[in-house]
mmCIF file of the protein (N, C-alpha, C, O) and its ligand, coordinates in Angstrom:
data_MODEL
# 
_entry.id   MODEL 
# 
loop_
_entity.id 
_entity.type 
_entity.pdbx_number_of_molecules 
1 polymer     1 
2 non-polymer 1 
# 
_entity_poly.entity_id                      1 
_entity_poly.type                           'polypeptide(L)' 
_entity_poly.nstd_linkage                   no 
_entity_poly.nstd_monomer                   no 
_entity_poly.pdbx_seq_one_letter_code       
;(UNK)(UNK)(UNK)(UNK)(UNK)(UNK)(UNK)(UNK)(UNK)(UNK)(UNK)(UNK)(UNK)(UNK)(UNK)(UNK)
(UNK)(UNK)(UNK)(UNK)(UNK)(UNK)(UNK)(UNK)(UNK)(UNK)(UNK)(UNK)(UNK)(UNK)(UNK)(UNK)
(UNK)(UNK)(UNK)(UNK)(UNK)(UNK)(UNK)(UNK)(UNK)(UNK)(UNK)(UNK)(UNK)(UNK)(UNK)(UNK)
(UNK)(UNK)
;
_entity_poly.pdbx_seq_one_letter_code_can   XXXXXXXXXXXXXXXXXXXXXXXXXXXXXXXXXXXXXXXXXXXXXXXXXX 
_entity_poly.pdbx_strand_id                 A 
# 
loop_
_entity_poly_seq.entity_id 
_entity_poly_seq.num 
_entity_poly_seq.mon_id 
_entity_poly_seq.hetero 
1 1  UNK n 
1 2  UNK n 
1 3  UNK n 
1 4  UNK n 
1 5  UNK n 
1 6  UNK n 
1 7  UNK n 
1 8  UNK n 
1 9  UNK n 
1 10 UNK n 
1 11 UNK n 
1 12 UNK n 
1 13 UNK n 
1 14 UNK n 
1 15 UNK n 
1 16 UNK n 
1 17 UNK n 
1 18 UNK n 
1 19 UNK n 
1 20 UNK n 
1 21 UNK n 
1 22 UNK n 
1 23 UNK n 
1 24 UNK n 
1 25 UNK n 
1 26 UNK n 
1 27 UNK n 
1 28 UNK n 
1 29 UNK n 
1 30 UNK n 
1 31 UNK n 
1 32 UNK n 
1 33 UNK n 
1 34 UNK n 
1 35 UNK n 
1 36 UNK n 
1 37 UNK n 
1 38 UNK n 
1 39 UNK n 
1 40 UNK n 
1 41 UNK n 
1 42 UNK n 
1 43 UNK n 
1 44 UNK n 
1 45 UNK n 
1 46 UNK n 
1 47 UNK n 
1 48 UNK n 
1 49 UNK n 
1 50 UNK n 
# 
loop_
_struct_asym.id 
_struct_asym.entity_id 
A 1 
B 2 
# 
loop_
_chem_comp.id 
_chem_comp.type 
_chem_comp.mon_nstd_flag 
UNK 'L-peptide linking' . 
ZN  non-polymer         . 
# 
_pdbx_entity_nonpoly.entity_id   2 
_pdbx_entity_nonpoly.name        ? 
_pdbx_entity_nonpoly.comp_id     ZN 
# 
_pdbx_nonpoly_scheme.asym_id         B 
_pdbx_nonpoly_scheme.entity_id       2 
_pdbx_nonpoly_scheme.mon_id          ZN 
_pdbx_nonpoly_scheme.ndb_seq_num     1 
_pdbx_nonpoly_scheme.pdb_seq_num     101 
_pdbx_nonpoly_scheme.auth_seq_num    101 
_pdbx_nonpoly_scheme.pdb_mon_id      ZN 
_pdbx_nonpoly_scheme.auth_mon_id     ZN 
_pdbx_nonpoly_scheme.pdb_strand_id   A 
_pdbx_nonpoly_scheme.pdb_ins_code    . 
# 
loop_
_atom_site.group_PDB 
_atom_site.id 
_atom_site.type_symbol 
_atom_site.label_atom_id 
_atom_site.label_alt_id 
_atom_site.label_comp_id 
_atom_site.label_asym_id 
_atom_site.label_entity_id 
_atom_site.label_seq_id 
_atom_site.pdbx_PDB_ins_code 
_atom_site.Cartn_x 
_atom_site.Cartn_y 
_atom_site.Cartn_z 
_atom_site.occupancy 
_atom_site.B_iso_or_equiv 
_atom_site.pdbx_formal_charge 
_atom_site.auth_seq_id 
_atom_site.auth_comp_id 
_atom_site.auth_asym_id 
_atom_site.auth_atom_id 
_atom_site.pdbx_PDB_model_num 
ATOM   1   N  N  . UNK A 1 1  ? -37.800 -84.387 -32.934 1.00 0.00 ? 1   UNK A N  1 
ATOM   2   C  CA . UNK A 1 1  ? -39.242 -84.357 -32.699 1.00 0.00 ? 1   UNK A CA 1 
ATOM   3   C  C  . UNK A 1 1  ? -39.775 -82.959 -33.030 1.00 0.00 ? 1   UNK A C  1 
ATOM   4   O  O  . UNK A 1 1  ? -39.289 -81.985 -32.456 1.00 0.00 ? 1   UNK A O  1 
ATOM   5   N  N  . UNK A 1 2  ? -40.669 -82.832 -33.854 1.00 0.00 ? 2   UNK A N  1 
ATOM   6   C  CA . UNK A 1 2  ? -41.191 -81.854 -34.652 1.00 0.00 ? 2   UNK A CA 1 
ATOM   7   C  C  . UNK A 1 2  ? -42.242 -81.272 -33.245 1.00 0.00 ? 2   UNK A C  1 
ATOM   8   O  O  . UNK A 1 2  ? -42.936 -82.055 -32.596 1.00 0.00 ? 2   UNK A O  1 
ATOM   9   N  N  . UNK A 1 3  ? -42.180 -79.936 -33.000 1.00 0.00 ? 3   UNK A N  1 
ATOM   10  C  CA . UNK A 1 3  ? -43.119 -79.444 -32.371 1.00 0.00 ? 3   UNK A CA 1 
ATOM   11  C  C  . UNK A 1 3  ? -44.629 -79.581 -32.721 1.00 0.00 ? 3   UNK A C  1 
ATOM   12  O  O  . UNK A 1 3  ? -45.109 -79.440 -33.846 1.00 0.00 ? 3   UNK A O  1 
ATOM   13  N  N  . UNK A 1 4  ? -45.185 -79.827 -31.771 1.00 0.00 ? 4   UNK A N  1 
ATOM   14  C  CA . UNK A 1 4  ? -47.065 -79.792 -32.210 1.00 0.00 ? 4   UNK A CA 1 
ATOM   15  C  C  . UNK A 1 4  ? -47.406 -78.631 -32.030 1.00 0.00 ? 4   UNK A C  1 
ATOM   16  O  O  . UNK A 1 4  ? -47.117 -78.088 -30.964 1.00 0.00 ? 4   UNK A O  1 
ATOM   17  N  N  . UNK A 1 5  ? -48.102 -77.955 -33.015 1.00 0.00 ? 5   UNK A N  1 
ATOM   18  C  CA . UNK A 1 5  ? -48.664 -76.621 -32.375 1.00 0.00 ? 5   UNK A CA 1 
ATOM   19  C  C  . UNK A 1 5  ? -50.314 -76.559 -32.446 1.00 0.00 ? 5   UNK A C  1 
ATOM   20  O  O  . UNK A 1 5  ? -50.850 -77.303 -33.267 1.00 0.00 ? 5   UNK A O  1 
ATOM   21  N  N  . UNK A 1 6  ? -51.109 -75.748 -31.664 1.00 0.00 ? 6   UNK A N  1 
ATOM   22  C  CA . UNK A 1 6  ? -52.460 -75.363 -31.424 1.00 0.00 ? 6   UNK A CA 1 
ATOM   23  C  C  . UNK A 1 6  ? -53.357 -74.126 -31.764 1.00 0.00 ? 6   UNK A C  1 
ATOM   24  O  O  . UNK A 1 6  ? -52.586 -73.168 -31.707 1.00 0.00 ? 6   UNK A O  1 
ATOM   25  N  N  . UNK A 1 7  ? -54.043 -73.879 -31.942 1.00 0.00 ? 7   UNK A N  1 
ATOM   26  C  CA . UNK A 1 7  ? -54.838 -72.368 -32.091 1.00 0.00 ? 7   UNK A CA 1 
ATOM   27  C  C  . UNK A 1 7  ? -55.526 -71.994 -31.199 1.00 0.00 ? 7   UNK A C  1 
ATOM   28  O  O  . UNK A 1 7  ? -56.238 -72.857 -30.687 1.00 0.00 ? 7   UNK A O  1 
ATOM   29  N  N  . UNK A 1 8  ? -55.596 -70.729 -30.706 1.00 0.00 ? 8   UNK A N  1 
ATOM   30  C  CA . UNK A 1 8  ? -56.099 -70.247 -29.654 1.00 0.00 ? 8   UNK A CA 1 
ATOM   31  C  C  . UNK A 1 8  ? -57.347 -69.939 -30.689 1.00 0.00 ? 8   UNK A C  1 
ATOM   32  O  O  . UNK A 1 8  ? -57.346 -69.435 -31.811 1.00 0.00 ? 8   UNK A O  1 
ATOM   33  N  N  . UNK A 1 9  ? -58.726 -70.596 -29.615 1.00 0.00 ? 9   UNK A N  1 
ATOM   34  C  CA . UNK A 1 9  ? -59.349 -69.084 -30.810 1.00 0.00 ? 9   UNK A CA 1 
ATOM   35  C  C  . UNK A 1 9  ? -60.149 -67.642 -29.520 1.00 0.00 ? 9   UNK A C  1 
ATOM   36  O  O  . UNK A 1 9  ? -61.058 -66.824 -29.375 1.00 0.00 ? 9   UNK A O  1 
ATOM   37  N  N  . UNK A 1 10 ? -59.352 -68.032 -29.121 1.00 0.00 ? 10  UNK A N  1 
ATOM   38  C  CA . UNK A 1 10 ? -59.791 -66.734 -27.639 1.00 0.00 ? 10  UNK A CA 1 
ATOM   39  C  C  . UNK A 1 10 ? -58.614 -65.861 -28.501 1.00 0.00 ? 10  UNK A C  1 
ATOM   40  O  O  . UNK A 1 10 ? -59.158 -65.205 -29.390 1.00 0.00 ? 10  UNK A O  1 
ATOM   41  N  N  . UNK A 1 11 ? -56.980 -65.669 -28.459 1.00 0.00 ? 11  UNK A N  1 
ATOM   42  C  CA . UNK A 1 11 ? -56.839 -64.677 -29.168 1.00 0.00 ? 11  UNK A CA 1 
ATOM   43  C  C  . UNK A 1 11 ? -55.544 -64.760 -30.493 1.00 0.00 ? 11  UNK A C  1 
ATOM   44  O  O  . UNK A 1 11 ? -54.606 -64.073 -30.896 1.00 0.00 ? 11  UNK A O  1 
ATOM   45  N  N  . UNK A 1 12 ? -56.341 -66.306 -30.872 1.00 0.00 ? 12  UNK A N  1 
ATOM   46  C  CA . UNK A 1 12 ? -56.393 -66.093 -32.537 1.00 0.00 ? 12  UNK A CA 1 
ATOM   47  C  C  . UNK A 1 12 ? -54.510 -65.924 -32.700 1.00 0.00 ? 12  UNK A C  1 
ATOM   48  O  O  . UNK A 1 12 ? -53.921 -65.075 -33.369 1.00 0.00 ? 12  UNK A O  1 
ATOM   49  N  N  . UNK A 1 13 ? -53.957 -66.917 -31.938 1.00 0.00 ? 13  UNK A N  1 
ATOM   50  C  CA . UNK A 1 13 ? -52.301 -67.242 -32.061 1.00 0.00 ? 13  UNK A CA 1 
ATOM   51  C  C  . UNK A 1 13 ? -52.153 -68.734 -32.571 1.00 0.00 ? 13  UNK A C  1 
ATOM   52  O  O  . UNK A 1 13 ? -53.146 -69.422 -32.804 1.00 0.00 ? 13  UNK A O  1 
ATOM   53  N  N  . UNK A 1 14 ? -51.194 -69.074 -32.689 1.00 0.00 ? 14  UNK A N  1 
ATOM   54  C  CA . UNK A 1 14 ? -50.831 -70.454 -32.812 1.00 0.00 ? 14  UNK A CA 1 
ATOM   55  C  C  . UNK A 1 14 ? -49.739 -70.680 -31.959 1.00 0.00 ? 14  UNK A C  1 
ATOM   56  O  O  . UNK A 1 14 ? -48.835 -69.850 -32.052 1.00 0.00 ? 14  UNK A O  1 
ATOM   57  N  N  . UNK A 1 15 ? -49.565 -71.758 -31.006 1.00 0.00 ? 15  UNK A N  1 
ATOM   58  C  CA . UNK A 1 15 ? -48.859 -71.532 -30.004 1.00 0.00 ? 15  UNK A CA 1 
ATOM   59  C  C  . UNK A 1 15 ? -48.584 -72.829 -29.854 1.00 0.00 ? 15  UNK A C  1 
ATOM   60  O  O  . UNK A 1 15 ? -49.501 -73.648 -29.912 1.00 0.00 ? 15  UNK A O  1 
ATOM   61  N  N  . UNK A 1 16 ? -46.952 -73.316 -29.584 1.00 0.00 ? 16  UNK A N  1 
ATOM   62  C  CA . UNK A 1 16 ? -46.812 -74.516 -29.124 1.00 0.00 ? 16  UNK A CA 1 
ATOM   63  C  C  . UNK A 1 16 ? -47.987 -75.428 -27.791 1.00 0.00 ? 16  UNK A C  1 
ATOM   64  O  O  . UNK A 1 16 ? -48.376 -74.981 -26.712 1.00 0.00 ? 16  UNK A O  1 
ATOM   65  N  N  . UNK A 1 17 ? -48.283 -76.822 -28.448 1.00 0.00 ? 17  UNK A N  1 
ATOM   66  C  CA . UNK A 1 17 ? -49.644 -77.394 -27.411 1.00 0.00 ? 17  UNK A CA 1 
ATOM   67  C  C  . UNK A 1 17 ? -48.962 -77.218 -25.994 1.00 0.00 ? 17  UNK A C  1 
ATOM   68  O  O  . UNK A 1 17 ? -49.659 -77.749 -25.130 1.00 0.00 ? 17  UNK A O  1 
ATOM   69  N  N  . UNK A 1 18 ? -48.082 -76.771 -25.608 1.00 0.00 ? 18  UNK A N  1 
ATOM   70  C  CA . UNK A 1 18 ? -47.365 -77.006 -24.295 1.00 0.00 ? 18  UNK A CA 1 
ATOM   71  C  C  . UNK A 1 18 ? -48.229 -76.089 -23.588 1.00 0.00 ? 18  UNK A C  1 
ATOM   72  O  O  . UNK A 1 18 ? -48.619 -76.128 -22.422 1.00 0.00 ? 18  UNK A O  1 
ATOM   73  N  N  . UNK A 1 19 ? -48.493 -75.117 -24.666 1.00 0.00 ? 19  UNK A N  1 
ATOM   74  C  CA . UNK A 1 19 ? -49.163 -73.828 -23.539 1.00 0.00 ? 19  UNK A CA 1 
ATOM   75  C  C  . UNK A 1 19 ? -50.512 -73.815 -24.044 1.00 0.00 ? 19  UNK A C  1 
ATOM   76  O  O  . UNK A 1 19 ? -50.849 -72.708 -24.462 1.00 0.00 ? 19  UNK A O  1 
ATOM   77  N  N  . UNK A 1 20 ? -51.294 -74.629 -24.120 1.00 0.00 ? 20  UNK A N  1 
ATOM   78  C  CA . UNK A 1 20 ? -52.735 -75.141 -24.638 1.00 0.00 ? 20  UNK A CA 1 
ATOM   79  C  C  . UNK A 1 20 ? -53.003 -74.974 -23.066 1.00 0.00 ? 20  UNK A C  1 
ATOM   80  O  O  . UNK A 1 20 ? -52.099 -74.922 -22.233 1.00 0.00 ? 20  UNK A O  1 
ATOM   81  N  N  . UNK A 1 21 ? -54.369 -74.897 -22.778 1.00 0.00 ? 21  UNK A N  1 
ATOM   82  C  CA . UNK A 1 21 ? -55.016 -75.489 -21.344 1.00 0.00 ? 21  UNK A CA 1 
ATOM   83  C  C  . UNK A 1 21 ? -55.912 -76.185 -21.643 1.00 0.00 ? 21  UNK A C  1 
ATOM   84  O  O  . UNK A 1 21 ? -56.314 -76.893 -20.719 1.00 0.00 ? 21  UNK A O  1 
ATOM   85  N  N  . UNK A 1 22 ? -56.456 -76.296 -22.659 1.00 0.00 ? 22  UNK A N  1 
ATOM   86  C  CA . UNK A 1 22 ? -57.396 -77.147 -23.260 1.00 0.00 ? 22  UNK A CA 1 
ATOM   87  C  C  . UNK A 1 22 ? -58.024 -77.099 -24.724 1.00 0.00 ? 22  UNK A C  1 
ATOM   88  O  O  . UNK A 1 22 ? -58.351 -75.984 -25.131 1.00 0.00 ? 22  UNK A O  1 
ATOM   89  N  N  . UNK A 1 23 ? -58.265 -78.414 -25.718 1.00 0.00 ? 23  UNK A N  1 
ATOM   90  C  CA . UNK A 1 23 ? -58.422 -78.795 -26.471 1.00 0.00 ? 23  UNK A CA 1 
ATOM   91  C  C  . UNK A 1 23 ? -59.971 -78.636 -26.891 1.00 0.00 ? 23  UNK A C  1 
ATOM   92  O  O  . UNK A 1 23 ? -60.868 -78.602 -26.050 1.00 0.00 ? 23  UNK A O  1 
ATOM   93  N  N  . UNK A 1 24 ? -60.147 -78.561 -28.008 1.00 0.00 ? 24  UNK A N  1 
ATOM   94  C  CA . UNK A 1 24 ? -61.708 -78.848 -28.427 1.00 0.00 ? 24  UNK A CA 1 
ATOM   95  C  C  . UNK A 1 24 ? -61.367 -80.410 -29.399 1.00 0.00 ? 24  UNK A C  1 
ATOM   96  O  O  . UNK A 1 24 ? -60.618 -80.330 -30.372 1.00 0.00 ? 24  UNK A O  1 
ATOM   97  N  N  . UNK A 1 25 ? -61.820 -81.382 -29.117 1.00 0.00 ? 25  UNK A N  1 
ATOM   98  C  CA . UNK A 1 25 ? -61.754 -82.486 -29.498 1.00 0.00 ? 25  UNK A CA 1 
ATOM   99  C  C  . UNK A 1 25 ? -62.187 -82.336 -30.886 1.00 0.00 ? 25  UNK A C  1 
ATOM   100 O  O  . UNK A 1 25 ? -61.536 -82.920 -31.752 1.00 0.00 ? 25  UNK A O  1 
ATOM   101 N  N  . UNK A 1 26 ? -63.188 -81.640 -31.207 1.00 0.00 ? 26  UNK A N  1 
ATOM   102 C  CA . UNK A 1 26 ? -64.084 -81.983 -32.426 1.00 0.00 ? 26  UNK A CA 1 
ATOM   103 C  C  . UNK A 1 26 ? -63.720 -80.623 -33.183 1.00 0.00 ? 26  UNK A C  1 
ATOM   104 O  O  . UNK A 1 26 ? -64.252 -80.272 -34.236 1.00 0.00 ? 26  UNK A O  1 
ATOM   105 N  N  . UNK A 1 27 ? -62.543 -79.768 -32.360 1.00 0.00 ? 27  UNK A N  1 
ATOM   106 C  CA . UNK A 1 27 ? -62.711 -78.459 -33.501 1.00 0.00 ? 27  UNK A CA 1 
ATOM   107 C  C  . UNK A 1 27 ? -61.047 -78.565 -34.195 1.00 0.00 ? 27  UNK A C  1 
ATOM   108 O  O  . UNK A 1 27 ? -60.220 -79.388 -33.804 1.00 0.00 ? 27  UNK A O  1 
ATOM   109 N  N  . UNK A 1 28 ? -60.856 -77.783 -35.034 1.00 0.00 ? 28  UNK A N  1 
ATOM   110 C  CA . UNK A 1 28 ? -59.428 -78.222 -35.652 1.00 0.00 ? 28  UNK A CA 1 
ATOM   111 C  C  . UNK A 1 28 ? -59.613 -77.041 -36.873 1.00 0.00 ? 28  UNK A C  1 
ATOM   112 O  O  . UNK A 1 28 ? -60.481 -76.909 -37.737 1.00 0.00 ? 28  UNK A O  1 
ATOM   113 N  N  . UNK A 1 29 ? -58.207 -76.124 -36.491 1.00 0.00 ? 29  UNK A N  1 
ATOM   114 C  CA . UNK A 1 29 ? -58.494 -74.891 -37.149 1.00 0.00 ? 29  UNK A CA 1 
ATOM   115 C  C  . UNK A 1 29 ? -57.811 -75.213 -38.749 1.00 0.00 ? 29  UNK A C  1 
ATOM   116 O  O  . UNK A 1 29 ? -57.847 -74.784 -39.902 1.00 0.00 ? 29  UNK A O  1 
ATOM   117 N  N  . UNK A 1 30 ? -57.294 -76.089 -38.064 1.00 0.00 ? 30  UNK A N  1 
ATOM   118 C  CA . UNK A 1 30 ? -56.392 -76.932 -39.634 1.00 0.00 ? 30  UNK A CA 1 
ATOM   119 C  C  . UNK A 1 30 ? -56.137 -78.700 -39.696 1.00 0.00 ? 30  UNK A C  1 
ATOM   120 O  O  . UNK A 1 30 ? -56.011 -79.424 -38.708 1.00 0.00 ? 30  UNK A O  1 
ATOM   121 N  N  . UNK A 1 31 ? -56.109 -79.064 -40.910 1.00 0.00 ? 31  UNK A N  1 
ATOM   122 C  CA . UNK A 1 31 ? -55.753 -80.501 -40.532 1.00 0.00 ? 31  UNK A CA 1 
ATOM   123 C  C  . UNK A 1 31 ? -55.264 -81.065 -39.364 1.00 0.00 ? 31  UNK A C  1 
ATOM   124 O  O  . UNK A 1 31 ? -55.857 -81.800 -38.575 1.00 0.00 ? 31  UNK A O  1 
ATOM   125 N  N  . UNK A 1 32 ? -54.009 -80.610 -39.325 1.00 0.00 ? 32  UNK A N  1 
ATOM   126 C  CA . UNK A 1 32 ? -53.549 -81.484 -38.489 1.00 0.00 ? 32  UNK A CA 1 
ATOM   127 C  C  . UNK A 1 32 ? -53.157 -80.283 -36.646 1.00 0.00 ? 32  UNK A C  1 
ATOM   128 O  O  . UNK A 1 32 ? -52.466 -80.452 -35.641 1.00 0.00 ? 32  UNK A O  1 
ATOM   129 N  N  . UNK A 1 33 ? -54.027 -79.264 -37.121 1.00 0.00 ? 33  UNK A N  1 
ATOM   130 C  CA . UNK A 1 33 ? -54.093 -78.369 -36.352 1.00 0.00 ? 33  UNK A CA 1 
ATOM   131 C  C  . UNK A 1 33 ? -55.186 -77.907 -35.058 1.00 0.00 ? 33  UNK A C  1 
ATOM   132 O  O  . UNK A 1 33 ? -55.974 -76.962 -35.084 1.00 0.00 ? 33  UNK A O  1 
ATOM   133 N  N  . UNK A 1 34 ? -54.967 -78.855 -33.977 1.00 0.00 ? 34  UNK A N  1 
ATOM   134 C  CA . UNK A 1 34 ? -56.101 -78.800 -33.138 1.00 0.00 ? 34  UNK A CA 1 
ATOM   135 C  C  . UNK A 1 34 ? -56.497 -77.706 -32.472 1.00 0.00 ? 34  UNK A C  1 
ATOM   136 O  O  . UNK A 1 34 ? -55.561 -77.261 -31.808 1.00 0.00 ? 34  UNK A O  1 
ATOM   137 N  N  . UNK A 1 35 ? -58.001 -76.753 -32.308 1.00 0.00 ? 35  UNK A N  1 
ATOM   138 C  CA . UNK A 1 35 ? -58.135 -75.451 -32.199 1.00 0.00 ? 35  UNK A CA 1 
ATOM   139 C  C  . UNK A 1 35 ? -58.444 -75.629 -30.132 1.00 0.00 ? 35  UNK A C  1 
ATOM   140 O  O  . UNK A 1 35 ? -58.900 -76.620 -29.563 1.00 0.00 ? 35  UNK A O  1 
ATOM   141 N  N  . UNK A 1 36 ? -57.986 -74.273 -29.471 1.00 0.00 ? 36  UNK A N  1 
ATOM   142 C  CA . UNK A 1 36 ? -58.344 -74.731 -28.023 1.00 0.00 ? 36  UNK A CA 1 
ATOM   143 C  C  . UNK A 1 36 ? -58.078 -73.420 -27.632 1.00 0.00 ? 36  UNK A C  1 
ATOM   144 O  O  . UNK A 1 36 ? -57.986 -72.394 -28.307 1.00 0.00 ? 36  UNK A O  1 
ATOM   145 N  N  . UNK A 1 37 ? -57.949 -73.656 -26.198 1.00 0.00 ? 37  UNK A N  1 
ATOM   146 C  CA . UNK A 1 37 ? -57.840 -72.390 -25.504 1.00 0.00 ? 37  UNK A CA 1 
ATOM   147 C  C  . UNK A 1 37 ? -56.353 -72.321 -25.264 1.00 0.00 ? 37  UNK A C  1 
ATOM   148 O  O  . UNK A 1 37 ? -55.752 -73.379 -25.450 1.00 0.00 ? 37  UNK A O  1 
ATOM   149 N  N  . UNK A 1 38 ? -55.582 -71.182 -24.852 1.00 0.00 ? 38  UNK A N  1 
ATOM   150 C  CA . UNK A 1 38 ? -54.262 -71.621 -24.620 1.00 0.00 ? 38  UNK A CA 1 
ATOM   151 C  C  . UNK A 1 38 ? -54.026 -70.799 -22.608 1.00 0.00 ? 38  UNK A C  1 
ATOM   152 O  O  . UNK A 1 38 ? -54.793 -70.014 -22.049 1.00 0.00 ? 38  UNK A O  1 
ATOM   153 N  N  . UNK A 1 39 ? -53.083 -71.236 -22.214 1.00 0.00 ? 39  UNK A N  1 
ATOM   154 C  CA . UNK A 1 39 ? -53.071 -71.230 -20.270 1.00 0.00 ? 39  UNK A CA 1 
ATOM   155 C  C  . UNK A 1 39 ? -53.609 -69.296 -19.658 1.00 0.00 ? 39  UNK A C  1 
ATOM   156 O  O  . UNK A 1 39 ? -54.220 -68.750 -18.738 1.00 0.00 ? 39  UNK A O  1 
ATOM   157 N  N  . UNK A 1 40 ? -52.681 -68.858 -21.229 1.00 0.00 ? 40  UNK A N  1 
ATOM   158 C  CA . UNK A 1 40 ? -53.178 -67.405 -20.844 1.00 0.00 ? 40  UNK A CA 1 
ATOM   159 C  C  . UNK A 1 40 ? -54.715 -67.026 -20.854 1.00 0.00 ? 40  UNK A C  1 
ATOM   160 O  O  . UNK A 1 40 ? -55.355 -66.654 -19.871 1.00 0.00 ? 40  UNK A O  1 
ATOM   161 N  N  . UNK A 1 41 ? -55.215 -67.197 -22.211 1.00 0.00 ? 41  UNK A N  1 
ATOM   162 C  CA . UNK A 1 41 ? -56.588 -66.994 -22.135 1.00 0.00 ? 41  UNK A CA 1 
ATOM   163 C  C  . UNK A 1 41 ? -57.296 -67.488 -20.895 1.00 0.00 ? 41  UNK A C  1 
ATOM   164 O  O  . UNK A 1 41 ? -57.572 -66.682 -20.006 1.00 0.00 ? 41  UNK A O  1 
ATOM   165 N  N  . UNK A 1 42 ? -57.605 -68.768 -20.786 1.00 0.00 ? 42  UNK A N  1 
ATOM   166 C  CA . UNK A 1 42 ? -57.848 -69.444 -19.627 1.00 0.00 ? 42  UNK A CA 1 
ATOM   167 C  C  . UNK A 1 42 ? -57.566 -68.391 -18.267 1.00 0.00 ? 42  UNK A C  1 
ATOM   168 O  O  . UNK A 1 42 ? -58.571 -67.992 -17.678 1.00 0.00 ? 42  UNK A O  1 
ATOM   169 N  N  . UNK A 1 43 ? -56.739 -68.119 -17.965 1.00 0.00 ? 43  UNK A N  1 
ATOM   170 C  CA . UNK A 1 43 ? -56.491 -67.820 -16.729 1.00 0.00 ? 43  UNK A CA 1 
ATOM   171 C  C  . UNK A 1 43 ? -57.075 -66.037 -16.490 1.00 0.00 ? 43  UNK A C  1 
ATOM   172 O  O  . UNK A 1 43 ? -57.389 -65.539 -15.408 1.00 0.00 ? 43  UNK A O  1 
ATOM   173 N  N  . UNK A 1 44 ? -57.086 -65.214 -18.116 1.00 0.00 ? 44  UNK A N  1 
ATOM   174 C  CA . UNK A 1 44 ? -58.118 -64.241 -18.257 1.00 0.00 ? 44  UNK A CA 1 
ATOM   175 C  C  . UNK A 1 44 ? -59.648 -64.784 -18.226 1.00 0.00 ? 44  UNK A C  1 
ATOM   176 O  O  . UNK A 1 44 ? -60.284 -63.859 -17.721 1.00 0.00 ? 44  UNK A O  1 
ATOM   177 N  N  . UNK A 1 45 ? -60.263 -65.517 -18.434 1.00 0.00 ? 45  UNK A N  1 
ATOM   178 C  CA . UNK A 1 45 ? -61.499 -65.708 -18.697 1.00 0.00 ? 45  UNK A CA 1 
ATOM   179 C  C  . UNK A 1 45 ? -61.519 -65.837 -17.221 1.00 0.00 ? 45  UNK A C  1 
ATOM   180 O  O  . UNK A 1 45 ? -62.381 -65.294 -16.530 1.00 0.00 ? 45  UNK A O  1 
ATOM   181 N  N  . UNK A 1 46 ? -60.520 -66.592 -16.729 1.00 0.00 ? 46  UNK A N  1 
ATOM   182 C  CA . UNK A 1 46 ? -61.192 -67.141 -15.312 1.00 0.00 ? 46  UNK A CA 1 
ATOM   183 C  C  . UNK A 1 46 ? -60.823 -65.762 -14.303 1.00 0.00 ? 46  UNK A C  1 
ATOM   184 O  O  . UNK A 1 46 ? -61.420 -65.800 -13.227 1.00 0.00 ? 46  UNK A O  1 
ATOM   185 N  N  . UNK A 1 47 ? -60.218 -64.952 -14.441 1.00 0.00 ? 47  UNK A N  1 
ATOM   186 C  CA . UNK A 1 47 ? -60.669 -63.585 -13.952 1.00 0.00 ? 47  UNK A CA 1 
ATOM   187 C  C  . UNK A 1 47 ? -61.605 -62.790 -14.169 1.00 0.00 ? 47  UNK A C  1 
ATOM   188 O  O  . UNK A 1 47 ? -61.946 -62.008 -13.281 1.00 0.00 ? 47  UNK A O  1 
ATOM   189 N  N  . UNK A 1 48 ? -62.291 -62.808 -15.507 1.00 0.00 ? 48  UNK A N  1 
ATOM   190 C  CA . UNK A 1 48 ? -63.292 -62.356 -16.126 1.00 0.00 ? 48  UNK A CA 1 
ATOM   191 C  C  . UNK A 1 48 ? -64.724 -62.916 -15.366 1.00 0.00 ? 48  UNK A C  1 
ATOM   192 O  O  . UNK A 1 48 ? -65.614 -62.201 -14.906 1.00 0.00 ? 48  UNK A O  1 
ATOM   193 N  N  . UNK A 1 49 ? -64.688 -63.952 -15.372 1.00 0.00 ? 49  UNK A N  1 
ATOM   194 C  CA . UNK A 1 49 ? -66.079 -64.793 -14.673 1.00 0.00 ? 49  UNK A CA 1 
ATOM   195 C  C  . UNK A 1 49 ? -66.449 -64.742 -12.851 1.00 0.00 ? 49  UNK A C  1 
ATOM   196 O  O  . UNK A 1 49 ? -67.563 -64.949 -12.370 1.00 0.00 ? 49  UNK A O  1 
ATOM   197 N  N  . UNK A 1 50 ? -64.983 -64.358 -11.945 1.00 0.00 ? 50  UNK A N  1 
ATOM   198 C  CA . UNK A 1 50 ? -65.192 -64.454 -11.231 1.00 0.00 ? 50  UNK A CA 1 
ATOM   199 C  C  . UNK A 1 50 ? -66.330 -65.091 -10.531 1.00 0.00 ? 50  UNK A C  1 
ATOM   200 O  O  . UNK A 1 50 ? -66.385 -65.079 -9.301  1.00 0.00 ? 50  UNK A O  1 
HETATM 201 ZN ZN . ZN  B 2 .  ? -54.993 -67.574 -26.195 1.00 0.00 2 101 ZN  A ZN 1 
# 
């Protein structure tokens, strides 16, 4: 089983979807390449916003 991978575009990695926290349904940095946030970013932003 071929790994799926994702794009952060908070900081612009490609990272196995395992460590995605969330998807943009409609964005896709490549074909078959779905663009999202990944658990790290996420968990900075959500310190950031307090
Ligand atoms: Zn990220």
């Amino acid at each position: 089983m071929k790994e799926v991978m994702m794009y952060c575009v908070s900081c612009c990695r490609m990272l196995p979807i395992a460590q995605s926290h969330s998807l943009y349904k409609t964005g896709f940095y490549k074909h078959n390449v779905p663009a999202g946030v990944c658990k790290e970013c996420q968990s900075a932003l959500l310190v950031h916003r307090k």
